[in-house]
C-alpha positions as CSV (number, residue, x, y, z in Angstrom):
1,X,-5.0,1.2,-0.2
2,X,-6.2,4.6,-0.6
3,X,-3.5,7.4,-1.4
4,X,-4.5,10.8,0.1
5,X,-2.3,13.6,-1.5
6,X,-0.4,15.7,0.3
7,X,-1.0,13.4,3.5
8,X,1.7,13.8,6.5
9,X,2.3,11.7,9.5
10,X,3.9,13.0,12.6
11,X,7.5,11.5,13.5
12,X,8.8,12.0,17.1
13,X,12.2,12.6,17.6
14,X,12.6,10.0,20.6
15,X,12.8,7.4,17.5
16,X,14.6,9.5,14.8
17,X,17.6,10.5,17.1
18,X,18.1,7.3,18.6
19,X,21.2,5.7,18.0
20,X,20.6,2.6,18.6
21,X,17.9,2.2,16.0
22,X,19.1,1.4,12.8
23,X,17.7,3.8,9.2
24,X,16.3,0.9,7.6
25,X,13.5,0.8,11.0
26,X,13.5,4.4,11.1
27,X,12.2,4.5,7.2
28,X,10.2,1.9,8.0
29,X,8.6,3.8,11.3
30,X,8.5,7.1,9.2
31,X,6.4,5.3,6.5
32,X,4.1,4.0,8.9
33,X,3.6,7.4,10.4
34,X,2.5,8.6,6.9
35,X,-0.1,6.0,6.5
36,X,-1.4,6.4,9.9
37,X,-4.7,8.0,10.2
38,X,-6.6,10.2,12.9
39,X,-6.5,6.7,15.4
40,X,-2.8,6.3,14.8
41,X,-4.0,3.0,12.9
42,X,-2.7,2.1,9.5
43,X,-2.8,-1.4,7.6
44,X,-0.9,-1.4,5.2
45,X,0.5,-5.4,3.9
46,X,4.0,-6.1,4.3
47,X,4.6,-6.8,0.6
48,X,3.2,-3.1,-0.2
49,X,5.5,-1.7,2.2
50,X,8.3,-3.7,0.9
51,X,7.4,-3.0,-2.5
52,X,7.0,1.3,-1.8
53,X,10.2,1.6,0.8
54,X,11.9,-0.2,-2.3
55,X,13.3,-3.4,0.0
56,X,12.4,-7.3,0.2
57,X,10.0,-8.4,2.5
58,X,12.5,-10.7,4.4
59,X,14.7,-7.3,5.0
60,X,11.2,-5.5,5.7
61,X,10.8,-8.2,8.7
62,X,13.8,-8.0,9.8
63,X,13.9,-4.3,10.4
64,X,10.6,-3.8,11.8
65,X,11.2,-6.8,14.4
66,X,14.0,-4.5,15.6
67,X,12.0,-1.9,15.4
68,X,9.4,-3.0,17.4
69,X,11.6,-4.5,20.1
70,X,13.6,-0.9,20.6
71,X,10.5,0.7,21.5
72,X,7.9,0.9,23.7
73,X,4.5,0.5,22.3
């Protein structure tokens, strides 16, 4: 994957001040956001993201499956 220094991704507050979405999804969105690119598209493998947000891949899934289920895509 190609590393751009200095890159940001926007975060929107709808997901970070949710309650009912747990830090491990909101580290997990957040990380996403930073890969994204102009398009909002981003690839990146789940072992890379497990490996970078410093978590196994079975906790990865687990997280991003609630993630994705609280919200609206």
């Amino acid at each position: 994957m190609r590393q751009k220094k200095g890159a940001f991704g926007v975060v929107y507050q709808d997901v970070m001040r949710n309650p009912a979405i747990p830090v491990e999804s909101k580290a997990i969105y957040a990380y996403l956001a930073s890969m994204a690119g102009a398009d909002d598209k981003c690839y990146p493998s789940r072992e890379l993201m497990a490996k970078e947000l410093g978590i196994g891949v079975h906790r990865l899934d687990k997280y991003l499956l609630l993630l994705l289920s609280l919200i609206h895509i």
